[in-house]
Rosetta silent file (secondary structure, phi, psi, omega in degrees, C-alpha in Angstrom):
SEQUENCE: XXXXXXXXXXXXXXXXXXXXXXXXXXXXXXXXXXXXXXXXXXXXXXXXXXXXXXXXXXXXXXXXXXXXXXXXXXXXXXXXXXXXXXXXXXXXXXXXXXXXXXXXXXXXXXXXXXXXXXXXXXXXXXXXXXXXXXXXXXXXXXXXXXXXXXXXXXXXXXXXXXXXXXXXXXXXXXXXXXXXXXXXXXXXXXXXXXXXX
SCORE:     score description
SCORE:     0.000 S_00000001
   1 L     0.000  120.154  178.108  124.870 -154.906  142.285 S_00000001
   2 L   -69.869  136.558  152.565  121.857 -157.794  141.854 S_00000001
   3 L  -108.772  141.254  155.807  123.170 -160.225  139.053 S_00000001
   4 E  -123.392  146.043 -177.607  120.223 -161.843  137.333 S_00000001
   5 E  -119.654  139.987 -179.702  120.698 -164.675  135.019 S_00000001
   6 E   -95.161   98.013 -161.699  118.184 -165.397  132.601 S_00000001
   7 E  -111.733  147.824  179.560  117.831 -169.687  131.850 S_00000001
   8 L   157.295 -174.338  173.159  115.749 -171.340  129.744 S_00000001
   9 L   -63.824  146.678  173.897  115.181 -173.285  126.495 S_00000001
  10 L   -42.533  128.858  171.692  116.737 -172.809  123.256 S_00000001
  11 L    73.311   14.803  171.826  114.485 -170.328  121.514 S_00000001
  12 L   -99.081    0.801  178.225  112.262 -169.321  124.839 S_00000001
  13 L    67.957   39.061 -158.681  113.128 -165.941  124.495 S_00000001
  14 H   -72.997   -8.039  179.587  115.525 -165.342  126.737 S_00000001
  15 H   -82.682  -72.211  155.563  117.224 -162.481  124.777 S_00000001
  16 H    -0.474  -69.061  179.292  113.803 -160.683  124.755 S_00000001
  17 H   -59.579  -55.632 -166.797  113.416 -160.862  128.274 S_00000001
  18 H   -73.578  -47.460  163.850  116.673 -159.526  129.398 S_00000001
  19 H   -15.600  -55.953 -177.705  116.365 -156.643  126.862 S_00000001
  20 L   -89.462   36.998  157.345  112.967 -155.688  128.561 S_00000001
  21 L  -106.270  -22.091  145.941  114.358 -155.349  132.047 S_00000001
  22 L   101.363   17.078 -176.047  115.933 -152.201  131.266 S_00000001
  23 L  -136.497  163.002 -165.466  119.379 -152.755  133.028 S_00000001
  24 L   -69.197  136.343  169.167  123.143 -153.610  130.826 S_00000001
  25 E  -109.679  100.632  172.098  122.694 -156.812  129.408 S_00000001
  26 E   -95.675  113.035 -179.238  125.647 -159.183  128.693 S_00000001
  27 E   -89.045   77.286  179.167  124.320 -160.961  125.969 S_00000001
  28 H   -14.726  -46.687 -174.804  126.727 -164.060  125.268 S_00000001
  29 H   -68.395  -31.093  176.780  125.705 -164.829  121.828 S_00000001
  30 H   -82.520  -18.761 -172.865  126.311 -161.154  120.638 S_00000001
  31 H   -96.973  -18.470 -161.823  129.950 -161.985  122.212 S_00000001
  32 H  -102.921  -48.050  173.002  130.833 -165.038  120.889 S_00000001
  33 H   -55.369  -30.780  160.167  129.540 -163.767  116.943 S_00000001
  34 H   -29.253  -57.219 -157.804  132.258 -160.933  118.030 S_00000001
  35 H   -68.232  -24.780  159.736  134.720 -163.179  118.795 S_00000001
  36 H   -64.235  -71.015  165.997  134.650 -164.893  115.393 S_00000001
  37 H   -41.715  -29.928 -158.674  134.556 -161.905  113.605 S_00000001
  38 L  -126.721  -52.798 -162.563  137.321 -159.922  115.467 S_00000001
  39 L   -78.559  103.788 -179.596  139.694 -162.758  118.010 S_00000001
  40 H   -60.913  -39.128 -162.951  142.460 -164.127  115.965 S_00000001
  41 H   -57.690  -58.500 -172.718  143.353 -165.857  119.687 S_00000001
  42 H   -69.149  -33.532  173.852  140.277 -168.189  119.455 S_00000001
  43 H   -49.936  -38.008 -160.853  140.353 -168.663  115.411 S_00000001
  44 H   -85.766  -23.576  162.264  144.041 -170.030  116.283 S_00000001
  45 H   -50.316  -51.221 -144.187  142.500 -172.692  119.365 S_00000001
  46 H   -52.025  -51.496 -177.373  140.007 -173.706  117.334 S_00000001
  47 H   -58.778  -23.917  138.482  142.353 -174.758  114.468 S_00000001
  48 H     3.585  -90.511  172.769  144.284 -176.084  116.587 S_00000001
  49 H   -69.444  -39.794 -155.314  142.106 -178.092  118.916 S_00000001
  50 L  -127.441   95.629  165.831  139.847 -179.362  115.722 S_00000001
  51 L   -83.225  160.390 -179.880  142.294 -179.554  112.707 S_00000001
  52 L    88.802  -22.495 -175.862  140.724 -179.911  109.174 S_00000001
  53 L  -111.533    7.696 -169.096  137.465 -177.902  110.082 S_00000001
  54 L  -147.168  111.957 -141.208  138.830 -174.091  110.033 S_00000001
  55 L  -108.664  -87.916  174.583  140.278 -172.810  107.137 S_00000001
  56 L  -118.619  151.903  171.146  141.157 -168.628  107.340 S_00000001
  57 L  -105.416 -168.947  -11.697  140.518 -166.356  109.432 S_00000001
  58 L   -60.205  132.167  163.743  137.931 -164.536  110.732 S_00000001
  59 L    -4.704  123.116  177.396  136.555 -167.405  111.956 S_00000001
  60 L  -115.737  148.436 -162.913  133.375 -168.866  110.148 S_00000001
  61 L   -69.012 -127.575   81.465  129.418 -170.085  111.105 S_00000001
  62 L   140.805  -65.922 -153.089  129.414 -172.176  108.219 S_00000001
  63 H   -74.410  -39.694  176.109  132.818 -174.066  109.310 S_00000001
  64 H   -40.575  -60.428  161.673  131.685 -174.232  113.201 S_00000001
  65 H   -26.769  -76.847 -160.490  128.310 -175.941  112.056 S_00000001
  66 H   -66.057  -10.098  173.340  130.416 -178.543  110.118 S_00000001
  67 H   -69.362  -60.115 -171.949  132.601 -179.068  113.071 S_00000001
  68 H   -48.078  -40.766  160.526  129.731 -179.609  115.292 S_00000001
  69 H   -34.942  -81.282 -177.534  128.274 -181.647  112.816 S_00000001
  70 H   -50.785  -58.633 -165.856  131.378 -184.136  111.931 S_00000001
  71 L  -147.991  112.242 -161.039  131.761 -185.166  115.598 S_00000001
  72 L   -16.890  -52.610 -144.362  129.639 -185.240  119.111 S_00000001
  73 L   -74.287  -30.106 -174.054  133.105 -184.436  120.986 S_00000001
  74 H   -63.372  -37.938  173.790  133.615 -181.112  118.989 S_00000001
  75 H   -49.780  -38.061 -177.826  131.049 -179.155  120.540 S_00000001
  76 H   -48.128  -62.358  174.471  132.366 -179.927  123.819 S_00000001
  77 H   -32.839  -58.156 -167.953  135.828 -178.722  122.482 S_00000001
  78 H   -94.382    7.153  156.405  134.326 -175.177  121.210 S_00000001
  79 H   -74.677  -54.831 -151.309  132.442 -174.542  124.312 S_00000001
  80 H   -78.854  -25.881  161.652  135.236 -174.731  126.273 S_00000001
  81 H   -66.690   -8.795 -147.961  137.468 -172.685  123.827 S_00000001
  82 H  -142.167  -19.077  167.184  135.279 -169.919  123.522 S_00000001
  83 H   -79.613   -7.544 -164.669  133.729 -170.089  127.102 S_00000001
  84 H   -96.453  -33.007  163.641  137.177 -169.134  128.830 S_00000001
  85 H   -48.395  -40.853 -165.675  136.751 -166.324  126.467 S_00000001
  86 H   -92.709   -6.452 -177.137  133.532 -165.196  127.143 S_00000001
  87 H   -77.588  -69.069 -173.998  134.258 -165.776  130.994 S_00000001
  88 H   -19.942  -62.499 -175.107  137.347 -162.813  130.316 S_00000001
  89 H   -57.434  -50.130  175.795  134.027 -160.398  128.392 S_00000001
  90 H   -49.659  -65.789  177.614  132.047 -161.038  131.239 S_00000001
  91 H   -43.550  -58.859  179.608  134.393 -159.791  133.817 S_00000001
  92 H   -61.937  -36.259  153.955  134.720 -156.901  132.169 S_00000001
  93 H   -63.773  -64.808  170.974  131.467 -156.041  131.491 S_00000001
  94 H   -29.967  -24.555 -169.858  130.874 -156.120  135.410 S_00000001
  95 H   -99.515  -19.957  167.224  133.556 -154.518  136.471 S_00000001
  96 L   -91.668 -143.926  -69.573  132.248 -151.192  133.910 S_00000001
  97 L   -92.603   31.011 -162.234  128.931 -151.614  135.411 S_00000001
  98 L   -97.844   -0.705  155.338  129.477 -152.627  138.735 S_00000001
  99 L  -117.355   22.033  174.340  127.683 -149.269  140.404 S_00000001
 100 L  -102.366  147.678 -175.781  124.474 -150.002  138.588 S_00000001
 101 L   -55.344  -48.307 -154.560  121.301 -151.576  140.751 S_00000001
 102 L  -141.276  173.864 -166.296  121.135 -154.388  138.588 S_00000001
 103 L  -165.092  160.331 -169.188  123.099 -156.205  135.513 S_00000001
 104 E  -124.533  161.132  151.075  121.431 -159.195  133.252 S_00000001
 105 E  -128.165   81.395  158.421  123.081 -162.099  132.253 S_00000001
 106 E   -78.150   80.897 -157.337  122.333 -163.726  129.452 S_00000001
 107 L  -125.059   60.454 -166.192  124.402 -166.876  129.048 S_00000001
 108 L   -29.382  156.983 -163.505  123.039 -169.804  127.141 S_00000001
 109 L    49.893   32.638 -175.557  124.873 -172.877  129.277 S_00000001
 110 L   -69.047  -59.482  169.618  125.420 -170.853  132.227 S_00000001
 111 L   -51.397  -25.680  173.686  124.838 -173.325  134.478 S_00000001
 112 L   -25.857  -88.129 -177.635  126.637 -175.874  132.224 S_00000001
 113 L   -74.541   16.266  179.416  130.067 -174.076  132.422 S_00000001
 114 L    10.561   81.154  149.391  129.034 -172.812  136.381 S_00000001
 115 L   -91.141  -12.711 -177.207  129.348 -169.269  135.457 S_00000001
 116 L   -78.152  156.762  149.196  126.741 -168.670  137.779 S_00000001
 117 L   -92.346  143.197 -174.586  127.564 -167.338  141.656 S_00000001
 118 L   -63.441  172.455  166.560  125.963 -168.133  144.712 S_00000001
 119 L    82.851    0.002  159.085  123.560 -165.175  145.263 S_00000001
 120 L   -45.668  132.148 -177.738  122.481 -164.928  141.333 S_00000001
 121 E  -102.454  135.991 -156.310  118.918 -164.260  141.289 S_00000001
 122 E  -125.451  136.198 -162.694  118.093 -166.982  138.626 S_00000001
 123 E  -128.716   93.495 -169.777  115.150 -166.182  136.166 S_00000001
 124 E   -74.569  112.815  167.592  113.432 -169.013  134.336 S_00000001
 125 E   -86.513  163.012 -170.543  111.479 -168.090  130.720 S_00000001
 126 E  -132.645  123.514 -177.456  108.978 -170.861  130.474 S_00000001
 127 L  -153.290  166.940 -179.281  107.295 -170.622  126.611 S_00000001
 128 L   -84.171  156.906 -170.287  105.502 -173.569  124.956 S_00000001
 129 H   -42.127  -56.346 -178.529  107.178 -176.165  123.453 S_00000001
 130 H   -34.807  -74.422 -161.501  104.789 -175.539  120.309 S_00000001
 131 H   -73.759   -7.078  171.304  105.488 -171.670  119.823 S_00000001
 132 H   -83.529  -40.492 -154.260  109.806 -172.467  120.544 S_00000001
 133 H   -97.920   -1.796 -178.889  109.839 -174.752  117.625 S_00000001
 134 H   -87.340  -56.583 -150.302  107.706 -172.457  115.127 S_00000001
 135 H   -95.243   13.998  174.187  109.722 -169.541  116.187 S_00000001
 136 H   -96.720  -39.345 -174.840  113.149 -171.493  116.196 S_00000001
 137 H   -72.460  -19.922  154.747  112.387 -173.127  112.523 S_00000001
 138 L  -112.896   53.572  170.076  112.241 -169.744  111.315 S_00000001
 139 L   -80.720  139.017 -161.872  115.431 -169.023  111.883 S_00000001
 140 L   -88.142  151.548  178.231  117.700 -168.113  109.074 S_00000001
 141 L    59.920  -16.223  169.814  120.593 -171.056  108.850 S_00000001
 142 L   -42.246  143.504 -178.134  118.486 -173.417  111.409 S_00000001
 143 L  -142.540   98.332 -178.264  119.944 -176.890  111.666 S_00000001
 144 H   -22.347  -80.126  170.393  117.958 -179.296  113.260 S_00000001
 145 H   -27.693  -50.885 -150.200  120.901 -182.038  113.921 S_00000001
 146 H   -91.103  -29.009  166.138  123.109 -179.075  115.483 S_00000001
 147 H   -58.395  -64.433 -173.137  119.501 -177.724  117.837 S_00000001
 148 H   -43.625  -80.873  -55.539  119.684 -181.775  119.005 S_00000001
 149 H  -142.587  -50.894 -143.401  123.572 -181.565  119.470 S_00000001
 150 H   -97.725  -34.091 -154.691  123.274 -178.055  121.635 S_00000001
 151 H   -97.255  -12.390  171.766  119.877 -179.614  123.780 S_00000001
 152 H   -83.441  -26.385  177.810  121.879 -182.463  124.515 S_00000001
 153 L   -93.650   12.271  162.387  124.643 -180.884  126.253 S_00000001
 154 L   -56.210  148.035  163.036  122.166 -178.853  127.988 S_00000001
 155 L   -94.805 -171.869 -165.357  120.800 -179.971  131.863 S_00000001
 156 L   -92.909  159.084 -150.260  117.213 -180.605  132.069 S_00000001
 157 H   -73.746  -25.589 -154.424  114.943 -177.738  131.771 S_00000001
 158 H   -80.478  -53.740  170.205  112.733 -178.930  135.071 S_00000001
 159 H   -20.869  -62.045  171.075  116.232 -178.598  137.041 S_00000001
 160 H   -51.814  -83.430 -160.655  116.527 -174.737  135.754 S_00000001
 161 H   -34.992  -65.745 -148.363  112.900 -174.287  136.560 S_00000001
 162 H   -83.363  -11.469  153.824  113.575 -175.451  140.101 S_00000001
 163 H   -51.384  -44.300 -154.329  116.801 -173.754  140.815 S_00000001
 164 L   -66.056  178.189 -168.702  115.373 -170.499  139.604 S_00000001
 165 L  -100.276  -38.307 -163.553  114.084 -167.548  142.057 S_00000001
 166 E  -136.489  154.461  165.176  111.555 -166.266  139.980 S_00000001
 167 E   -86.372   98.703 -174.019  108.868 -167.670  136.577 S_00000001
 168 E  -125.240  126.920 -170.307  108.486 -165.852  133.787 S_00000001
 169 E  -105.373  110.343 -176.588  105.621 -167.183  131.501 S_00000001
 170 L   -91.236  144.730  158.114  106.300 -165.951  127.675 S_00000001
 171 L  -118.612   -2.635  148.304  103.765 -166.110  125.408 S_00000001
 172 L    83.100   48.171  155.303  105.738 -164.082  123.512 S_00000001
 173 L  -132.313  160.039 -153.997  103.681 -160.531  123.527 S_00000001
 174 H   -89.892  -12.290 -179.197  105.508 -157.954  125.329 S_00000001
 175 H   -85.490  -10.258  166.974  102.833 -156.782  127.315 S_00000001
 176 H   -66.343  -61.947  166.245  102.473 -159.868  129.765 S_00000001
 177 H   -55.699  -32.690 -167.246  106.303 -160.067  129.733 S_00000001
 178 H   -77.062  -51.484  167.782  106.574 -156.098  130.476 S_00000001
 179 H   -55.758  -52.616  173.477  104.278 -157.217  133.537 S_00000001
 180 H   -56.718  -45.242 -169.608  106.370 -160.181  135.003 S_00000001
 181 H   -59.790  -73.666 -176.707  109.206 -158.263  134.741 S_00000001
 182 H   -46.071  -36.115  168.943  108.044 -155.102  136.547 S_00000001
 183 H   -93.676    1.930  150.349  107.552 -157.252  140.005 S_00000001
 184 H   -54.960  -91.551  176.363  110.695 -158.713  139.873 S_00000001
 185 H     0.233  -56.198 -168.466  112.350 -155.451  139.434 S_00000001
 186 H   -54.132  -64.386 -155.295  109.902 -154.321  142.336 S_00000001
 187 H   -64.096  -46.454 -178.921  110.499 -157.491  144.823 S_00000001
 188 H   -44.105  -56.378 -155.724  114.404 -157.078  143.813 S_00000001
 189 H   -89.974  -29.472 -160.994  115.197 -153.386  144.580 S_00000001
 190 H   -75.646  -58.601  161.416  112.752 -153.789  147.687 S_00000001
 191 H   -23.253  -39.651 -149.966  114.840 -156.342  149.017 S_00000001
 192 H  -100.427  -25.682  169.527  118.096 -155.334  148.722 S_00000001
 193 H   -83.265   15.398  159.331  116.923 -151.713  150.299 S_00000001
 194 H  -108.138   20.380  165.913  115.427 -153.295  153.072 S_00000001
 195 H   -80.000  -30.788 -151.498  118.570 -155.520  153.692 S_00000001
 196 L   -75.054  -11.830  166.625  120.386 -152.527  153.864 S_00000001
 197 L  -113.668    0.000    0.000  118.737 -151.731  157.213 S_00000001
C-alpha cells in the first residue's frame, strides 16, 4: 500500500485533490467535525483541559472558535486533544484498506504532529496566494484572527514544497488537476511494480 499525503496551504485545495485521485481518502477535517458531533471522550478533555469555554455536549464550532480566540496556548491544547484522536481514526482507516494500491491522506498539520512515515509519498498543492484568500473569505463562519492563529502554528510552506515528492499546480479547474494527478498515479504504480522485480 503507497500512502500519499497531500500538504499545502490553508484553502489550496487540498481536499479537492485527494478526492480526484480516486483511491479511500482519510479526510481529517470530516473526522474531527465527527468527533464533536458524536465523542463524548474528547467533549470531556476539552472541558477539562480549557475550563470556562465548553458548555454541553456535543461539542460546539462556535465554543472552539472562542477558545481559540481567548488564548494563543488553546489551540495548541485542542490539537493535541483531538490529534491523539484522529491518530486512533487513522489507524483504522488503514488497517480496512490496507490491500488497496494506494490510500490518501489528508491531514491538515501532518507534518506538525509527525503523522507522516518515512516512505510517504508527499504531495504539495501549490495555488496562488490571490485565488486562496478569495476562495477562503467565502467561507461560511470565516474568521480571519483564528486563519492567523492556525497559519501560525503551521511550518513554512517552502519547507512542505521541498520535502514533497511530487507538485501539483491548482488553478483550481479540474481539468489541469485531473492531469497532474494522472502521472503521479502512473509514475507511482510503475514504481512500486517494477520494485517488485
Amino acid at each position: 500500500m503507497i500512502r500519499v499525503a497531500i500538504l499545502g496551504d490553508i484553502g489550496s485545495g487540498k481536499s479537492f485533490i485527494a478526492k480526484n485521485f480516486g483511491y479511500p481518502v482519510f479526510n481529517a477535517d470530516v473526522v474531527v467535525a465527527k468527533l464533536y458531533k458524536s465523542n463524548k471522550k474528547v467533549f470531556k478533555k476539552l472541558k477539562k483541559n480549557l475550563p470556562g469555554y465548553f458548555s454541553t455536549f456535543p461539542t460546539k464550532k462556535h465554543e472552539v472558535s472562542n477558545a481559540i480566540l481567548a488564548d494563543k496556548k488553546n489551540l495548541k491544547k485542542i490539537v493535541k486533544i483531538v490529534h491523539s484522536e484522529v491518530r486512533k481514526k487513522m489507524k483504522t482507516f488503514l488497517n480496512k484498506n490496507k490491500n488497496k494500491k494506494i490510500v490518501i491522506l489528508d491531514i491538515p498539520l501532518l507534518l506538525e504532529n509527525k503523522i507522516n512515515k518515512k516512505g510517504d509519498v508527499l504531495v504539495f498543492v501549490n495555488s496562488s496566494r490571490t485565488q486562496i484568500l478569495n476562495k477562503i473569505k467565502k467561507r461560511k463562519n470565516f474568521n480571519e484572527n483564528i486563519y492567523k492563529k492556525f497559519k501560525k502554528i503551521q511550518l513554512p510552506l517552502d519547507y512542505k514544497k521541498r520535502m514533497s515528492d511530487f507538485i501539483i499546480k491548482n488553478d483550481f479547474t479540474k481539468k489541469k488537476v485531473l492531469k497532474y494527478i494522472k502521472n503521479i498515479k502512473i509514475k507511482l504504480l510503475d514504481e512500486r511494480s517494477s520494485s517488485r522485480y
